[in-house]
CHARMM internal coordinates of N, CA and C (Angstrom, degrees):
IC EDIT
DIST 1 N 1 CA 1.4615
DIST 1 CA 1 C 1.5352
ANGL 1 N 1 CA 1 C 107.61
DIST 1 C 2 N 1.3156
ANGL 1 CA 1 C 2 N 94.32
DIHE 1 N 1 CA 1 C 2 N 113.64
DIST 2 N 2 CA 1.7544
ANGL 1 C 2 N 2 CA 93.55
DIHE 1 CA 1 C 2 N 2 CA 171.65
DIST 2 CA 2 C 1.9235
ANGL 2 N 2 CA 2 C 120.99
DIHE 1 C 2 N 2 CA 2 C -55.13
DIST 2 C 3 N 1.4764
ANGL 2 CA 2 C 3 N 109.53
DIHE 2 N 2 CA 2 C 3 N -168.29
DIST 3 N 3 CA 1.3448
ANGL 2 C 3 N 3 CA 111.40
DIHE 2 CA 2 C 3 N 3 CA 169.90
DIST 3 CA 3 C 1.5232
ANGL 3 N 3 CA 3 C 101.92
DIHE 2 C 3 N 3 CA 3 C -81.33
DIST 3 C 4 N 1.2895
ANGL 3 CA 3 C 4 N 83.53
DIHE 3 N 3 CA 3 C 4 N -61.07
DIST 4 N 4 CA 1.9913
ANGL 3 C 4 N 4 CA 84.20
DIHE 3 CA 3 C 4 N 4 CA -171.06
DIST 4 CA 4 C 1.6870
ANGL 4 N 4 CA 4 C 110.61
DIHE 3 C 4 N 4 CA 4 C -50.26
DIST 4 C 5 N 1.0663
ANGL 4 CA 4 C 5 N 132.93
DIHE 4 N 4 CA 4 C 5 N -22.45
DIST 5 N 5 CA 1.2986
ANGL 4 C 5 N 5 CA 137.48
DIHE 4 CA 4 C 5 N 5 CA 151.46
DIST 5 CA 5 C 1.6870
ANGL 5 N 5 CA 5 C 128.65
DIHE 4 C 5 N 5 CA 5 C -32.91
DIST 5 C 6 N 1.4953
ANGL 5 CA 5 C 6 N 93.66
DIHE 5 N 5 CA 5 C 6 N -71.21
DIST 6 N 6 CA 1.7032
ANGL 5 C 6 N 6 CA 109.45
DIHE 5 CA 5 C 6 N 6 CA 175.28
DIST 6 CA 6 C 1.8150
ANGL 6 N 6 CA 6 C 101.28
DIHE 5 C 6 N 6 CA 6 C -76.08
DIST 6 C 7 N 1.1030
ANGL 6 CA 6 C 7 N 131.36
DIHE 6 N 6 CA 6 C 7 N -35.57
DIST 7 N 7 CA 1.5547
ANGL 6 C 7 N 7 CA 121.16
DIHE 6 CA 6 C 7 N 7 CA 155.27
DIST 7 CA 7 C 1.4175
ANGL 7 N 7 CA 7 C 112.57
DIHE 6 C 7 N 7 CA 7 C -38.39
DIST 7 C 8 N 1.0114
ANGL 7 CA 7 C 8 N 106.48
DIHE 7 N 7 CA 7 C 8 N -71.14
DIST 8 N 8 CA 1.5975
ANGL 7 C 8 N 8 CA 120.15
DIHE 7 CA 7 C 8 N 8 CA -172.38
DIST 8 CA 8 C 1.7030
ANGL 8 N 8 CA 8 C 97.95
DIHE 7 C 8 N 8 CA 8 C -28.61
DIST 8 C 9 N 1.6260
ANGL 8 CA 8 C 9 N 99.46
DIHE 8 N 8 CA 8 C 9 N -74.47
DIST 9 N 9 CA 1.3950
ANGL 8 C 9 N 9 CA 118.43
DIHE 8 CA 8 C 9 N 9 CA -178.72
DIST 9 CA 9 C 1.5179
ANGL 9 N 9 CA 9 C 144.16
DIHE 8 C 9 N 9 CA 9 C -42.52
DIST 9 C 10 N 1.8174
ANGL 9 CA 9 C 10 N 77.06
DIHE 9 N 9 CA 9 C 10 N -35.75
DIST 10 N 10 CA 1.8794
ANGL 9 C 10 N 10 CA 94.05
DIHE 9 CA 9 C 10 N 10 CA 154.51
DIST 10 CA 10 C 1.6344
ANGL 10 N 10 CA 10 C 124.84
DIHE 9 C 10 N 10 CA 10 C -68.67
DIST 10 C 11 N 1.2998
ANGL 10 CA 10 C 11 N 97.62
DIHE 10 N 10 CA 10 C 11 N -40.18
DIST 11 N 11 CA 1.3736
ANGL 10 C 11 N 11 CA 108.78
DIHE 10 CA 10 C 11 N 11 CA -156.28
DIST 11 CA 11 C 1.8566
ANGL 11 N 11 CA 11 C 99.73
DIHE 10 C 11 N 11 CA 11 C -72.17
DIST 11 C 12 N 1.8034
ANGL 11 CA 11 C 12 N 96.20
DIHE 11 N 11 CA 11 C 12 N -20.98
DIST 12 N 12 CA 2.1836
ANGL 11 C 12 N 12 CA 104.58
DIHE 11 CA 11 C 12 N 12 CA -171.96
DIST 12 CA 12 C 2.0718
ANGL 12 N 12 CA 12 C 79.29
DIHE 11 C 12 N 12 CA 12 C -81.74
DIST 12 C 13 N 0.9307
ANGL 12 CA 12 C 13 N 131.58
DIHE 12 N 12 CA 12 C 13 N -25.54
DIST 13 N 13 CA 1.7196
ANGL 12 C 13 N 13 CA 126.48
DIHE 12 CA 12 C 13 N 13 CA -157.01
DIST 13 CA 13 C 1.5258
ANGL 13 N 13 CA 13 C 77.14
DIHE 12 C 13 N 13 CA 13 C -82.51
DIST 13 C 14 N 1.0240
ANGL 13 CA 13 C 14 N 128.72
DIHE 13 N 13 CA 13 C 14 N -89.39
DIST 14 N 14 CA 1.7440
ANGL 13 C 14 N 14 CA 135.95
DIHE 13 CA 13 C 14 N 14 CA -176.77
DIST 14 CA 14 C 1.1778
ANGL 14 N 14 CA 14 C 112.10
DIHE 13 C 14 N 14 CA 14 C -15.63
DIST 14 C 15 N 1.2365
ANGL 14 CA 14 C 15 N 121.47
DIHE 14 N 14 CA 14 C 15 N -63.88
DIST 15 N 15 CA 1.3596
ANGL 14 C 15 N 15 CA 129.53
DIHE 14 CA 14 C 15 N 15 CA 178.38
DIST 15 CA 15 C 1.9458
ANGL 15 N 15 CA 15 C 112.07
DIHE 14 C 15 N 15 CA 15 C -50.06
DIST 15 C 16 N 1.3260
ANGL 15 CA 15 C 16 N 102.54
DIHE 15 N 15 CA 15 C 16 N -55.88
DIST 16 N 16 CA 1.3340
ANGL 15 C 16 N 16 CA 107.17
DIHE 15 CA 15 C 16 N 16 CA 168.31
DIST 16 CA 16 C 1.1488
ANGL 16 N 16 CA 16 C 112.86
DIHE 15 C 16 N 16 CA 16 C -39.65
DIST 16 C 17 N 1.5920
ANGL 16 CA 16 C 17 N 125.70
DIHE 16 N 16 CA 16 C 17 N -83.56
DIST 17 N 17 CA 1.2059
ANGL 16 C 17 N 17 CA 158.16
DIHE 16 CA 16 C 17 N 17 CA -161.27
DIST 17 CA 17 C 1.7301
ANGL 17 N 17 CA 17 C 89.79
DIHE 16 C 17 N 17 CA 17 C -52.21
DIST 17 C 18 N 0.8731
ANGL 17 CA 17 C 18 N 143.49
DIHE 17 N 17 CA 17 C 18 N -27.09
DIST 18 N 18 CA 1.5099
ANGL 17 C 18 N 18 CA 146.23
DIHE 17 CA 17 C 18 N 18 CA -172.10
DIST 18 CA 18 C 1.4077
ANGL 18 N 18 CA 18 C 109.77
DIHE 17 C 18 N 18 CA 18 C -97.80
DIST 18 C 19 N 1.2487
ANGL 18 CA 18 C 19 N 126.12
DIHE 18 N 18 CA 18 C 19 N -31.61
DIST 19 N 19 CA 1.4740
ANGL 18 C 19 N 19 CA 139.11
DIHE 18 CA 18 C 19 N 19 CA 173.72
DIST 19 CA 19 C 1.5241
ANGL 19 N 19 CA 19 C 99.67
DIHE 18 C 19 N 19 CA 19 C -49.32
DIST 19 C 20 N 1.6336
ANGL 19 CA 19 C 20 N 91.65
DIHE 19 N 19 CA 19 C 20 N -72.76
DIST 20 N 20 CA 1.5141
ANGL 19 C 20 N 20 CA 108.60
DIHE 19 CA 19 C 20 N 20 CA -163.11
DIST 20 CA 20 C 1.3186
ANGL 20 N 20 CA 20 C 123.66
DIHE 19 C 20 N 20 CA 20 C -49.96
DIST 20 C 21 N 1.8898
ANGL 20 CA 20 C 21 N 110.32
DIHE 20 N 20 CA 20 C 21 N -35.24
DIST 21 N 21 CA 1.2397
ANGL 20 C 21 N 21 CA 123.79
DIHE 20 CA 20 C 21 N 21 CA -171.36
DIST 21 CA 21 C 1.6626
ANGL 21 N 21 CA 21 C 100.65
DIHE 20 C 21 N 21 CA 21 C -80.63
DIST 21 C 22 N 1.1272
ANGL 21 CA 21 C 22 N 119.00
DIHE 21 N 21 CA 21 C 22 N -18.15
DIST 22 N 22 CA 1.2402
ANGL 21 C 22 N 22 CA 129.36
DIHE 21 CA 21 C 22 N 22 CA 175.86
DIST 22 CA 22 C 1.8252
ANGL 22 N 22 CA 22 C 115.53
DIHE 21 C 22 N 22 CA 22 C -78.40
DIST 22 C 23 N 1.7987
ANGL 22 CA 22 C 23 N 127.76
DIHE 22 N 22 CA 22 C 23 N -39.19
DIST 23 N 23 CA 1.0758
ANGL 22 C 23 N 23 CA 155.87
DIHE 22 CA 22 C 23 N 23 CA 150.52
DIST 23 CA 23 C 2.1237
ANGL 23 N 23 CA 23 C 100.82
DIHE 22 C 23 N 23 CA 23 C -40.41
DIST 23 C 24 N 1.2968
ANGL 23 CA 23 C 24 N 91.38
DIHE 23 N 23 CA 23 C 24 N -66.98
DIST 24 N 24 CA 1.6414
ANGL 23 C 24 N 24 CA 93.99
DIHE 23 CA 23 C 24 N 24 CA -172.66
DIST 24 CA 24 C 1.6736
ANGL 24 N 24 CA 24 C 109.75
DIHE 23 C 24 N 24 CA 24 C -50.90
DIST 24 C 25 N 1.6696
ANGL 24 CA 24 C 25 N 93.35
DIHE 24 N 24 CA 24 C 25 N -65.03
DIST 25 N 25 CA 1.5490
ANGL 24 C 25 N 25 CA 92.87
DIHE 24 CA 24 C 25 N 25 CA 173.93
DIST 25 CA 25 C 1.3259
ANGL 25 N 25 CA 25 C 129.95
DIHE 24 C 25 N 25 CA 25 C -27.18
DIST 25 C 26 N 1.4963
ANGL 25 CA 25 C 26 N 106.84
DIHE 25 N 25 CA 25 C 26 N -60.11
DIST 26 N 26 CA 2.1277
ANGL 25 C 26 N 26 CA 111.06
DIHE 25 CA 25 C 26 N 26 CA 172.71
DIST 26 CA 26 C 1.5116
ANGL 26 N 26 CA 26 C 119.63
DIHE 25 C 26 N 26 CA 26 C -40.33
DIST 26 C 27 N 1.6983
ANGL 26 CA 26 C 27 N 87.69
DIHE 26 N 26 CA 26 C 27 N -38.02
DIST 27 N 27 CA 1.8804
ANGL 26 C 27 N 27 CA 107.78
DIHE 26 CA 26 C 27 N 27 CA -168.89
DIST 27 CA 27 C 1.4731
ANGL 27 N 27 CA 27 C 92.84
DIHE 26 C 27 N 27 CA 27 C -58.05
DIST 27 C 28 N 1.3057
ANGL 27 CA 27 C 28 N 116.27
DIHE 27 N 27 CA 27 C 28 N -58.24
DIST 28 N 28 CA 1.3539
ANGL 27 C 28 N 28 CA 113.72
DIHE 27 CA 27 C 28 N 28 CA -158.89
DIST 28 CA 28 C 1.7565
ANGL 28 N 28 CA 28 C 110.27
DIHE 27 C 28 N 28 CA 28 C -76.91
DIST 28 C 29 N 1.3198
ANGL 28 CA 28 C 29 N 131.25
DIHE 28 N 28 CA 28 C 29 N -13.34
DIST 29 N 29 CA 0.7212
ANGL 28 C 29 N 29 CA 140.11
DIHE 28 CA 28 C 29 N 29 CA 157.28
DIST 29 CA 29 C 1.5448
ANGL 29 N 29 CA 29 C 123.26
DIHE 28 C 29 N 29 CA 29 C -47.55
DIST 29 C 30 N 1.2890
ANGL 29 CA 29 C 30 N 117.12
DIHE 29 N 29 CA 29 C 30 N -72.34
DIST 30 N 30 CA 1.1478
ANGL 29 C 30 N 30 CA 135.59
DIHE 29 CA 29 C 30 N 30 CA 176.43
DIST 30 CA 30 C 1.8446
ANGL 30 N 30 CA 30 C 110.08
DIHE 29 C 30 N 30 CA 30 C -48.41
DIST 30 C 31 N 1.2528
ANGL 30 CA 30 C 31 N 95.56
DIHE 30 N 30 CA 30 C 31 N -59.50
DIST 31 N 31 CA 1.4311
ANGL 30 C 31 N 31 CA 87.64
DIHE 30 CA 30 C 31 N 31 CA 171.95
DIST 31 CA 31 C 1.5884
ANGL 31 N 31 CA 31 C 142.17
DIHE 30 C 31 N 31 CA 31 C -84.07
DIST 31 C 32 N 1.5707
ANGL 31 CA 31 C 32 N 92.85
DIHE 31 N 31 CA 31 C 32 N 16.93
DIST 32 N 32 CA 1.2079
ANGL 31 C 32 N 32 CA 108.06
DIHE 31 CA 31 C 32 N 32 CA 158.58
DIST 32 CA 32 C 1.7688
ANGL 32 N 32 CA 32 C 127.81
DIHE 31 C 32 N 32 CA 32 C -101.82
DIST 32 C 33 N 1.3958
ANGL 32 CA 32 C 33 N 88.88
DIHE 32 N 32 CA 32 C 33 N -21.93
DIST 33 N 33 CA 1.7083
ANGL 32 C 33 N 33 CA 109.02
DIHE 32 CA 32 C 33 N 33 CA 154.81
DIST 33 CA 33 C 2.1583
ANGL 33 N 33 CA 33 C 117.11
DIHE 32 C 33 N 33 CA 33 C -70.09
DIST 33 C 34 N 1.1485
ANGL 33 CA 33 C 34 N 100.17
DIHE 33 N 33 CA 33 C 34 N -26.13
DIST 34 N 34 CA 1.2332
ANGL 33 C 34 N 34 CA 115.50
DIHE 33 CA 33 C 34 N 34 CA 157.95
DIST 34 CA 34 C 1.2663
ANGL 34 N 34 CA 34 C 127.49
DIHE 33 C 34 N 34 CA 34 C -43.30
DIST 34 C 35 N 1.5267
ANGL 34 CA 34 C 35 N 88.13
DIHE 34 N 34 CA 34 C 35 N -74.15
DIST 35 N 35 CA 1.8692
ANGL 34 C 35 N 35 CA 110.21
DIHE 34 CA 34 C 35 N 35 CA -167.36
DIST 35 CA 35 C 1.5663
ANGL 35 N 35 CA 35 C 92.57
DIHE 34 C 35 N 35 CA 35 C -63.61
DIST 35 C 36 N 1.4257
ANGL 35 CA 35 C 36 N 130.35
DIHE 35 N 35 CA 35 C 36 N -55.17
DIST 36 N 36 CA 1.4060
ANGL 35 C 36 N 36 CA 142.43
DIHE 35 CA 35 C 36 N 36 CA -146.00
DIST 36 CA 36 C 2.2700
ANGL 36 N 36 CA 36 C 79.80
DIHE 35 C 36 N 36 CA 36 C -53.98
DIST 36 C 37 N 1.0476
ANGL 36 CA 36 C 37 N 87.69
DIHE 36 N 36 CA 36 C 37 N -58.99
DIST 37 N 37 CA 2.3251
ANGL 36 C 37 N 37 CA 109.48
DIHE 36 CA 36 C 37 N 37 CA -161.84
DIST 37 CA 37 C 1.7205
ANGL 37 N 37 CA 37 C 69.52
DIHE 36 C 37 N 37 CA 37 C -41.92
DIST 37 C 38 N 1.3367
ANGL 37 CA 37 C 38 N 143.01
DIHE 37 N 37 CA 37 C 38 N -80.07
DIST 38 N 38 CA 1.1823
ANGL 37 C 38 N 38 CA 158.12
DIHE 37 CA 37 C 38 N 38 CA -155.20
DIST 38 CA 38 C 1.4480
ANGL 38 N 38 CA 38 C 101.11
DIHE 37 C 38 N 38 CA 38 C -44.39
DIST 38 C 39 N 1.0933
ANGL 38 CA 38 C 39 N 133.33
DIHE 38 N 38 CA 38 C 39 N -78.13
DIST 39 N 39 CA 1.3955
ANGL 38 C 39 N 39 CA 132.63
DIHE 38 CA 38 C 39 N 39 CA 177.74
DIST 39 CA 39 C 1.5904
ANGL 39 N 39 CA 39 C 108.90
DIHE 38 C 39 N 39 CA 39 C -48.31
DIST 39 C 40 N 1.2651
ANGL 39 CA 39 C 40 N 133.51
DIHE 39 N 39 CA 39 C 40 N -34.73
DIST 40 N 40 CA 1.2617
ANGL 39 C 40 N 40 CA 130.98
DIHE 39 CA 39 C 40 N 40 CA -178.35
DIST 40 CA 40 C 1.3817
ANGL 40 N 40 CA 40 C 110.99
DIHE 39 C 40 N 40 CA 40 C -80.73
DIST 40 C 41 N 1.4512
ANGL 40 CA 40 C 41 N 148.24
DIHE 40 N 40 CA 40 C 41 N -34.86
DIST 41 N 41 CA 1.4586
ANGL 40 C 41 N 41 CA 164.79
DIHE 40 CA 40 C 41 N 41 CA 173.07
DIST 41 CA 41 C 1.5891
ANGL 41 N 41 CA 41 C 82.36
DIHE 40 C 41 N 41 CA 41 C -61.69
DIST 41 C 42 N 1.7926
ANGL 41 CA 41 C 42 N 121.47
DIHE 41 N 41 CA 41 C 42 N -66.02
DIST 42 N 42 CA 1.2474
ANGL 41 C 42 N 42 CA 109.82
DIHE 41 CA 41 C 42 N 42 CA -146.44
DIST 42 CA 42 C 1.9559
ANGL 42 N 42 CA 42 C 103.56
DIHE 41 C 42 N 42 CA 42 C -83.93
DIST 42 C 43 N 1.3147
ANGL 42 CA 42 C 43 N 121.56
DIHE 42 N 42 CA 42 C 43 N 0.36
DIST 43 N 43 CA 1.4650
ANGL 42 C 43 N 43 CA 132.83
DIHE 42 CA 42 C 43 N 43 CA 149.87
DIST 43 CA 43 C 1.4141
ANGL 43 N 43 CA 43 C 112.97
DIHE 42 C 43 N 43 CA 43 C -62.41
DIST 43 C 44 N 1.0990
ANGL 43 CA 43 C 44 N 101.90
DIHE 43 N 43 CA 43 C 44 N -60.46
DIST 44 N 44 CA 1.5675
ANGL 43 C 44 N 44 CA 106.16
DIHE 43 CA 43 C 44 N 44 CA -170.09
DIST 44 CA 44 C 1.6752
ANGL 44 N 44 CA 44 C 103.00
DIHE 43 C 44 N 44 CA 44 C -72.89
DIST 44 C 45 N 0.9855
ANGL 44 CA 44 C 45 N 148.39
DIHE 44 N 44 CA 44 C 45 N 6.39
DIST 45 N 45 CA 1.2437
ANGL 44 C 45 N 45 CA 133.07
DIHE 44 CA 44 C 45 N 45 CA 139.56
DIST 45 CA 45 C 1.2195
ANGL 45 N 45 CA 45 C 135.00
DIHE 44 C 45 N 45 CA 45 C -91.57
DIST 45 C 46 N 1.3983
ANGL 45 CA 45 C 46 N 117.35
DIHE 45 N 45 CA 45 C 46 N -24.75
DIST 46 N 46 CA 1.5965
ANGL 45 C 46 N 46 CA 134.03
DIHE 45 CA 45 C 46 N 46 CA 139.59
DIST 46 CA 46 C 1.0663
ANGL 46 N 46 CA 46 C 122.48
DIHE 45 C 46 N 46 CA 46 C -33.44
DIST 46 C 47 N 0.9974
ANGL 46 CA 46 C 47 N 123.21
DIHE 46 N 46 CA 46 C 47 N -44.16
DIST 47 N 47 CA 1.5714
ANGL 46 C 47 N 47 CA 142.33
DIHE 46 CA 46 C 47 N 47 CA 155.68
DIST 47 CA 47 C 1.6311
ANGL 47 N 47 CA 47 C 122.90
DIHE 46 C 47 N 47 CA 47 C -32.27
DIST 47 C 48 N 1.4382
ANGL 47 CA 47 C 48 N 75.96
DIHE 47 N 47 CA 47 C 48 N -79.76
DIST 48 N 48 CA 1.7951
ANGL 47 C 48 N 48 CA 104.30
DIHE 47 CA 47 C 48 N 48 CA -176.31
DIST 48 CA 48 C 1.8656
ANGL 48 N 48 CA 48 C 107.91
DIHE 47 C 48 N 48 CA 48 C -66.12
DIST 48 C 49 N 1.1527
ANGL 48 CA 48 C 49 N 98.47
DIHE 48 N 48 CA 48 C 49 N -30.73
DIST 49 N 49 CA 2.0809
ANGL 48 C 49 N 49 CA 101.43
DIHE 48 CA 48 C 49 N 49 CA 165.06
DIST 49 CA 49 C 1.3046
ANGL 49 N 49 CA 49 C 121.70
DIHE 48 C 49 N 49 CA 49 C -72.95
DIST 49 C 50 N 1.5462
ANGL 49 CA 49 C 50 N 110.84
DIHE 49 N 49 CA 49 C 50 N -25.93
DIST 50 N 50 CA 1.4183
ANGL 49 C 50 N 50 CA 112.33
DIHE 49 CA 49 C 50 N 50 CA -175.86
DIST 50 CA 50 C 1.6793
ANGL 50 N 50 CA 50 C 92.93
DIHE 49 C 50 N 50 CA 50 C -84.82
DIST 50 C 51 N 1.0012
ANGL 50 CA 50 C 51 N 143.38
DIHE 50 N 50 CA 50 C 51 N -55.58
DIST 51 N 51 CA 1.5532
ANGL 50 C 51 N 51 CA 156.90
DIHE 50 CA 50 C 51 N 51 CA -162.40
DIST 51 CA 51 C 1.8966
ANGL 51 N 51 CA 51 C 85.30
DIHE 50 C 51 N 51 CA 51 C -50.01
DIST 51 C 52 N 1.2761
ANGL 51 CA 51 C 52 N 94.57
DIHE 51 N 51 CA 51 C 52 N -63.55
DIST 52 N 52 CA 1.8711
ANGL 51 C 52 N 52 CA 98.48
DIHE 51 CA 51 C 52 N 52 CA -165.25
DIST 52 CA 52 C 1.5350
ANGL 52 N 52 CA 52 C 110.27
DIHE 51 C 52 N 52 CA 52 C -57.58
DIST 52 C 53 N 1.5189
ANGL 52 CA 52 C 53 N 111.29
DIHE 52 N 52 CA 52 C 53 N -41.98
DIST 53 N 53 CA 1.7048
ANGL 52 C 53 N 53 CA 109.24
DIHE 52 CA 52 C 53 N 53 CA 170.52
DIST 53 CA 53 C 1.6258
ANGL 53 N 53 CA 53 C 115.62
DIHE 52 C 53 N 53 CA 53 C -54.70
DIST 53 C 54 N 1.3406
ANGL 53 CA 53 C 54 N 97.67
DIHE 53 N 53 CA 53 C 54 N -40.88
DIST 54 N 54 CA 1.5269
ANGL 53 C 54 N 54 CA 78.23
DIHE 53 CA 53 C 54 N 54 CA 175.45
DIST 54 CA 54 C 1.6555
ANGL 54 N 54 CA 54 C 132.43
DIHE 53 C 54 N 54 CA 54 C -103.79
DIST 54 C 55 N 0.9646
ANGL 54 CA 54 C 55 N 94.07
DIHE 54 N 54 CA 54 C 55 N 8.71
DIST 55 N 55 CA 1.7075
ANGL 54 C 55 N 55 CA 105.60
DIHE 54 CA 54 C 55 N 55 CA 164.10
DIST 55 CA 55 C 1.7331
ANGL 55 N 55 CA 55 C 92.45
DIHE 54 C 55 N 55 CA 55 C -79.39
DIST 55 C 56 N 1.1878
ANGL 55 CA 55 C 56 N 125.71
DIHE 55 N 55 CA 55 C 56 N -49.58
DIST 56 N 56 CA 1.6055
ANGL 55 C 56 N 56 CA 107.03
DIHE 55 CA 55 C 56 N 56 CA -178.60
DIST 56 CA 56 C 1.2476
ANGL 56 N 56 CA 56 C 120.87
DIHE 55 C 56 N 56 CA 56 C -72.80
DIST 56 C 57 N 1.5929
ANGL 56 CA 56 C 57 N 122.87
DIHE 56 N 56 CA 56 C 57 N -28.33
DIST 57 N 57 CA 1.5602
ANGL 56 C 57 N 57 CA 116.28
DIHE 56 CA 56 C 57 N 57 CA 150.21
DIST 57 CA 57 C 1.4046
ANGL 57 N 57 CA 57 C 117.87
DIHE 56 C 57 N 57 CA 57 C -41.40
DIST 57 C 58 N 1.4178
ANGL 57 CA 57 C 58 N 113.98
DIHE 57 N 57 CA 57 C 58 N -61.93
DIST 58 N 58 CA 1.9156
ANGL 57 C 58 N 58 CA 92.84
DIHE 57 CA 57 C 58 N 58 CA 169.77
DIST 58 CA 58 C 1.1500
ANGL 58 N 58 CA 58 C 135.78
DIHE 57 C 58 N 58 CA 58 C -60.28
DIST 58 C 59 N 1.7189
ANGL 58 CA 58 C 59 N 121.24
DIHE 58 N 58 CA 58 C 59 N -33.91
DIST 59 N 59 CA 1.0467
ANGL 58 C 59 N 59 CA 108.32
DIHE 58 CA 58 C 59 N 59 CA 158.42
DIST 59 CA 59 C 1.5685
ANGL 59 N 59 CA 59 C 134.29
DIHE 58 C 59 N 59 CA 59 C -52.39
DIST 59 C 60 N 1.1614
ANGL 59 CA 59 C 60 N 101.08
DIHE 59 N 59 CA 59 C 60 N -32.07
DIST 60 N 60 CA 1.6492
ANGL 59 C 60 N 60 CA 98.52
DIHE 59 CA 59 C 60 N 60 CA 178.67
DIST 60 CA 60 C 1.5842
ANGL 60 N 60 CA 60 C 108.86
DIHE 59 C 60 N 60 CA 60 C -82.33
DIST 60 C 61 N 1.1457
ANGL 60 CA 60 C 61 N 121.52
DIHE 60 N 60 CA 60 C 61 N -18.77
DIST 61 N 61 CA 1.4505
ANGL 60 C 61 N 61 CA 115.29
DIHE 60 CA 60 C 61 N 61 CA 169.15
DIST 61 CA 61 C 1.2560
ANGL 61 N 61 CA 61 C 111.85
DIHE 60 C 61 N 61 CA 61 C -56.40
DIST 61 C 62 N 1.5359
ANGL 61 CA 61 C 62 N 114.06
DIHE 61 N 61 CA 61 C 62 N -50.79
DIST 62 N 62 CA 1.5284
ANGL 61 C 62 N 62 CA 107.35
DIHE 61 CA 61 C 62 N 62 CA -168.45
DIST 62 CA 62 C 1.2350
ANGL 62 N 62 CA 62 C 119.61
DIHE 61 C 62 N 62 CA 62 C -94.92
DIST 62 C 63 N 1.4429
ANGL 62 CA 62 C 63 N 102.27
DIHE 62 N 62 CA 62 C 63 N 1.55
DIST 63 N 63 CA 1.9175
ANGL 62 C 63 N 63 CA 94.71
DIHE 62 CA 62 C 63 N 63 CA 178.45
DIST 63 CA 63 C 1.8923
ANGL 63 N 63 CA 63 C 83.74
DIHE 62 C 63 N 63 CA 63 C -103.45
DIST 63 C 64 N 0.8750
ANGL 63 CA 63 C 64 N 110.96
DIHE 63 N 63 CA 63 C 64 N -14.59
DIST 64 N 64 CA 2.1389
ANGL 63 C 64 N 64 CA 101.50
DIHE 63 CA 63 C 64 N 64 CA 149.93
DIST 64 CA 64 C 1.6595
ANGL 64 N 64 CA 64 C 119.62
DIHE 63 C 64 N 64 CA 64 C -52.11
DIST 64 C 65 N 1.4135
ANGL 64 CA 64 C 65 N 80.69
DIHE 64 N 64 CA 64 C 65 N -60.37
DIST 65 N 65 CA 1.5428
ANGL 64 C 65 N 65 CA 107.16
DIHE 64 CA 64 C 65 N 65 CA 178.07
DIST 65 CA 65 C 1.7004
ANGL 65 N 65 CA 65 C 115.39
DIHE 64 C 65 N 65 CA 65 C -37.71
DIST 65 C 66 N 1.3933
ANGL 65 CA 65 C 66 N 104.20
DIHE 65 N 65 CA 65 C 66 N -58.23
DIST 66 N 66 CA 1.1176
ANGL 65 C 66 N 66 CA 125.88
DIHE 65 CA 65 C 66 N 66 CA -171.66
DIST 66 CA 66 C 1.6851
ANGL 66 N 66 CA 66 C 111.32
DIHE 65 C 66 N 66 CA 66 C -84.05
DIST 66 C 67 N 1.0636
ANGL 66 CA 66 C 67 N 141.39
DIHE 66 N 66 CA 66 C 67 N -50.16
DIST 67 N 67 CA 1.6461
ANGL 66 C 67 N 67 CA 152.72
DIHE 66 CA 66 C 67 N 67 CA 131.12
DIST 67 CA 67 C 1.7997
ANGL 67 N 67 CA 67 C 97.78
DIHE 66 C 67 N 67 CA 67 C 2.46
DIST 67 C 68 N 1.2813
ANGL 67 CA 67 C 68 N 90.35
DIHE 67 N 67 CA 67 C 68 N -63.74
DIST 68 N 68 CA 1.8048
ANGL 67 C 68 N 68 CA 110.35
DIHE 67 CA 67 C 68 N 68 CA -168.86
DIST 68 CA 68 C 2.1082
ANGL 68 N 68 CA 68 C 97.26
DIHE 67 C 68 N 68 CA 68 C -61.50
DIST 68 C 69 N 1.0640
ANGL 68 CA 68 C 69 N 124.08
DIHE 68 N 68 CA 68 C 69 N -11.69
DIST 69 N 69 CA 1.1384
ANGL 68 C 69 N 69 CA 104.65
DIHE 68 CA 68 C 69 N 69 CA -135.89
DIST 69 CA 69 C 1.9099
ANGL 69 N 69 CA 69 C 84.52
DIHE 68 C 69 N 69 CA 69 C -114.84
DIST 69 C 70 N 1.2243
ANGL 69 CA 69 C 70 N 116.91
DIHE 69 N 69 CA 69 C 70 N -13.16
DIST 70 N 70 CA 1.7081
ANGL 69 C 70 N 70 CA 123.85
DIHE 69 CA 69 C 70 N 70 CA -155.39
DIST 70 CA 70 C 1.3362
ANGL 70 N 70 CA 70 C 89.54
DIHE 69 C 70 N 70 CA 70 C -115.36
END
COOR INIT
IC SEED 1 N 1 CA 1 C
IC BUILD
């Protein structure tokens, strides 16, 4: 195998090896745009559970309230 051969050969490995690292990168991209959608869905229902617990704390206060009252 000549030089210009294993050049050649490096330069097709490089090229590869640069694709992929280029392929991974997006990967990891994307699924960090993922996780982010994920943490925000899983906020926003944290949210929306805490809001609902305490709308039923008042309700149960006042139908206490009201129980208490007859």
């Amino acid at each position: 195998m000549t030089i210009d051969e294993r050049l050649e050969r490096l330069t097709e490995r490089h090229e590869a090896l640069t694709q992929t690292v280029e392929l991974v990168a997006r990967e990891i991209q994307e699924m960090k745009s993922s996780i982010e959608g994920v943490k925000s869905f899983t906020t926003d229902i944290a949210e929306g559970t805490a809001r609902l617990l305490r709308i039923a704390e008042i309700h149960e206060h006042r139908i206490s309230r009201l129980e208490g009252e007859q």
